[in-house]
C-alpha positions in Angstrom: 0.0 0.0 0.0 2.9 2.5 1.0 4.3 1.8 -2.3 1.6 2.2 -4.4 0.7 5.7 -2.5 3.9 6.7 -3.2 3.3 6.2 -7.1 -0.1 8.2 -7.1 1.7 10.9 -5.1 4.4 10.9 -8.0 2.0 10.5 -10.6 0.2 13.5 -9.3 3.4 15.9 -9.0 4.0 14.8 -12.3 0.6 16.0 -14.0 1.0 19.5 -12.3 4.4 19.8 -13.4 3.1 19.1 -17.0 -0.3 21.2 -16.3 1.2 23.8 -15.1 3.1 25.7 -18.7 -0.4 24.7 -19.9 -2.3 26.6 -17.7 0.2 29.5 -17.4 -0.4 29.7 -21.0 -3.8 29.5 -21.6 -3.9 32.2 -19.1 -1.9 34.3 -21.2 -4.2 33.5 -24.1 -7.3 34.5 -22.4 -5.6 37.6 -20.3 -2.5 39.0 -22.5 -0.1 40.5 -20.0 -0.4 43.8 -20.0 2.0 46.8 -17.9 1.6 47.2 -14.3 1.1 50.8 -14.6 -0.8 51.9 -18.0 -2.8 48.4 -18.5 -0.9 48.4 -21.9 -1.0 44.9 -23.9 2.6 44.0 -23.3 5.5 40.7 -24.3 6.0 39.3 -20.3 5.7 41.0 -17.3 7.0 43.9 -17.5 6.2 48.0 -17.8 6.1 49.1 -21.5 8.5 51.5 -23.4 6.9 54.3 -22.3 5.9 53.9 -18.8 9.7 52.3 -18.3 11.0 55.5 -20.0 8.4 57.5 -17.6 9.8 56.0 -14.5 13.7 56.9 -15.4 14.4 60.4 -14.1 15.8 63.3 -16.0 18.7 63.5 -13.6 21.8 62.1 -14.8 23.5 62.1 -11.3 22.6 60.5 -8.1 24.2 60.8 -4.3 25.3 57.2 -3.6 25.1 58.6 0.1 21.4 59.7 -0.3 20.2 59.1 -3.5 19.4 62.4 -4.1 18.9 63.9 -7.7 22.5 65.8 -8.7 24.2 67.4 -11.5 26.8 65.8 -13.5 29.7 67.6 -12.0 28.3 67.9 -8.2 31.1 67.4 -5.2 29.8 64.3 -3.8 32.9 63.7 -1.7 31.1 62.9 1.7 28.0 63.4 0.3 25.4 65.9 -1.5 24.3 69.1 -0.5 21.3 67.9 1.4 23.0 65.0 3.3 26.6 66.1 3.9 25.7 67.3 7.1 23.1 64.5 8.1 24.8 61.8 10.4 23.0 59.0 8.6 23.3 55.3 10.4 22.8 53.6 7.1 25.7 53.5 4.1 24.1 53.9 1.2 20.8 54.5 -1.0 19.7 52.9 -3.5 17.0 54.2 -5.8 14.8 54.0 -9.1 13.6 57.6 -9.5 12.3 60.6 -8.4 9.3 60.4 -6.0 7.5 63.3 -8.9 5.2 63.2 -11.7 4.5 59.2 -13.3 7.2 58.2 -10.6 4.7 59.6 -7.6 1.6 57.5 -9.0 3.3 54.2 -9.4 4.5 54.8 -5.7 0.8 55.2 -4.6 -0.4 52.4 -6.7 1.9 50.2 -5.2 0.9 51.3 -1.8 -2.7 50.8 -2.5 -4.7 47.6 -1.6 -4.4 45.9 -5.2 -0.7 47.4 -5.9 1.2 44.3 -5.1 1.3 43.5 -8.8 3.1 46.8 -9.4 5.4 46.9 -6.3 6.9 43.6 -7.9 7.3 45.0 -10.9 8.9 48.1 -9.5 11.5 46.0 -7.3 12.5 43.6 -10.7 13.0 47.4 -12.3 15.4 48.4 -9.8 17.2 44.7 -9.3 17.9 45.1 -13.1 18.9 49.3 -13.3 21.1 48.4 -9.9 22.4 44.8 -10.3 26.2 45.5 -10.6 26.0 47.5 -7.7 23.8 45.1 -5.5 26.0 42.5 -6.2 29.1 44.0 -5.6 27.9 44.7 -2.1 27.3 41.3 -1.4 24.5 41.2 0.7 23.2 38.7 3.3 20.0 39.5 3.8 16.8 41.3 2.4 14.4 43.2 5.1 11.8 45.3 4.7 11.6 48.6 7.0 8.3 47.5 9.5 5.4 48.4 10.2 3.7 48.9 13.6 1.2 45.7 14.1 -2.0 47.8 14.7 -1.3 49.8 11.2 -1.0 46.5 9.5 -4.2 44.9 10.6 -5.8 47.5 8.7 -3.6 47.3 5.9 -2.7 43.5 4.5 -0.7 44.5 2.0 2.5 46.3 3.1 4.5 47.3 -0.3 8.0 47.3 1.6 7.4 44.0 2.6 6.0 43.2 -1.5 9.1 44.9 -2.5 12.1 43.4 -0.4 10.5 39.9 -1.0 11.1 40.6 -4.4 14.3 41.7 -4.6 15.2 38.7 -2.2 14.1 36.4 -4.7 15.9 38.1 -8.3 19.2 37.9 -6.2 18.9 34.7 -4.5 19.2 35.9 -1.1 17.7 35.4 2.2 14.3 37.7 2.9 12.9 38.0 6.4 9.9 40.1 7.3 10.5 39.4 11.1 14.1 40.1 11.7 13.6 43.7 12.2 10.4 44.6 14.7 8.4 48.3 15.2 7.6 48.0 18.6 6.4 51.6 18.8 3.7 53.3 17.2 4.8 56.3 15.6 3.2 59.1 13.6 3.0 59.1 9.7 6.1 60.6 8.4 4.3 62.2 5.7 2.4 64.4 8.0 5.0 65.0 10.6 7.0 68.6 10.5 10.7 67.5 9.3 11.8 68.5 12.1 10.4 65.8 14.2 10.8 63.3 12.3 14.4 62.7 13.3 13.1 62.8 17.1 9.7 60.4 16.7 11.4 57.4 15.2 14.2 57.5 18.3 13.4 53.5 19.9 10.4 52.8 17.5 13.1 49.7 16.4 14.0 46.6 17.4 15.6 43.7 16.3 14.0 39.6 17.1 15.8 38.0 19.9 18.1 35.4 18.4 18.5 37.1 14.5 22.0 36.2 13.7 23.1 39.9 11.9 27.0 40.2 13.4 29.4 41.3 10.5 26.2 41.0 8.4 25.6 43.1 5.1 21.6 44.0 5.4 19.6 45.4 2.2 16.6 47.5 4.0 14.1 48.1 1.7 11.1 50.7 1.3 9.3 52.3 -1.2 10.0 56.1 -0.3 12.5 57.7 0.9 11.7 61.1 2.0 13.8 62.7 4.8 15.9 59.5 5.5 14.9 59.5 9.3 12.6 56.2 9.5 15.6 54.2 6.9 18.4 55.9 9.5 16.5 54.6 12.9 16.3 51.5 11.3 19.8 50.9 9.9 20.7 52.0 13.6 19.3 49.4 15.2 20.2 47.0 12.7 23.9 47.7 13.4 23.5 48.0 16.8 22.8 44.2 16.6 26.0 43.2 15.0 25.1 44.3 11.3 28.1 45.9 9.2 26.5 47.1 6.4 23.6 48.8 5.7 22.3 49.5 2.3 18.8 50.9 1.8 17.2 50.4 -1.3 14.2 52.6 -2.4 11.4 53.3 -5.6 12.1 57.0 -5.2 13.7 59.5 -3.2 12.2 63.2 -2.7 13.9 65.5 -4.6 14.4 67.9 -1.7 14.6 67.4 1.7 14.6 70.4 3.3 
């Protein structure tokens, strides 16, 4: 009897592996994919020409400190101008675009309850634009930055945590939603003065007892970063518990910070 289950069980696995291009592409026959962002009939999954274009900014430079939006010939040596004099805890940012413009609405989308779709999208787009440099940092592990408990019972979908799982999975590397911990309730960012937004995220971090992080290299992922405080708090605490890197990877950055 044992053996003969074990020849149904095979026999199954064996139909779904053969179902399963069959249904993937009937799927595709009946619903073309189409981009994330414009609903344009597209070849894969992936944005079309001109929403891909859209989402590139108009900035040739970037701060590898901040992220921030420079010109071609800015002084970057310790940073930009709008982070030169910020003690940052984190190394380095990562970014798409510009939080502006098409950049601004895809951010939303993802955020929203059916964006999860687009946030994966978005997080392939950035794997590919920043591959050599992700891989050159050679990173351990993939987090997203948290999320109190009582914000996400009302919101299921988190795209930080869409995103970083993401990106885990294009570079084959280890993605862990419960590694890092908000164990305060803070207010929004977005409708905090900037000036406390360095203060209110002070001990709103924590890191799971027993995460094995020393001499670590940790990719911390969000979708937007604005005045680098919540990314900073985070990457704190993160290297407080034996972490050695920190890279933060992000859709967009605001262009100014001030």
């Amino acid at each position: 009897m044992l053996s003969v289950g074990r020849t149904m069980t095979r026999c199954r696995q064996s139909v779904r592996r053969l179902m399963s291009p069959l249904a993937s592409a009937s799927i595709g026959f009946v619903y073309p994919p189409s981009c994330p962002l414009c609903s344009r009939e597209v070849e894969g999954a992936r944005f079309c020409d001109e929403c891909r274009d859209c989402l590139k900014p108009d900035i040739t430079g970037e701060c590898p400190r901040c992220g921030a939006p420079v010109g071609k010939f800015a002084n970057l040596d310790g940073g930009c101008g709008q982070c030169r004099r910020e003690s940052y805890a984190f190394d380095r940012v990562l970014r798409l675009g510009v939080y502006s413009d098409e950049m601004r609405l895809a951010c939303l989308r993802a955020k929203s309850a059916g964006g999860s779709s687009l946030a994966r999208s978005l997080a392939r787009t950035l794997v590919q634009e920043k591959r050599s440099i992700l891989e050159e940092c050679t990173i351990d592990h993939a987090l997203p930055v948290p999320e109190h408990w009582t914000r996400r019972l009302l919101h299921p979908h988190y795209a930080a945590e869409t995103l970083s799982r993401e990106m885990a999975e294009q570079l084959g590397i280890r993605w862990d939603r419960r590694t890092l911990l908000k164990v305060r309730r803070t207010r929004k960012q977005a409708t905090s003065p900037t000036a406390q937004r360095r203060q209110q995220q002070q001990g709103s971090f924590a890191v799971r007892r027993g995460a094995e992080l020393k001499g670590k290299t940790v990719l911390l992922v969000d979708d937007v970063l604005t005045t680098g405080s919540t990314a900073s708090a985070a990457a704190r605490t993160l290297k407080q518990a034996g972490a050695k890197r920190v890279i933060v990877a992000v859709i967009a950055v605001s262009p100014l910070r001030q």
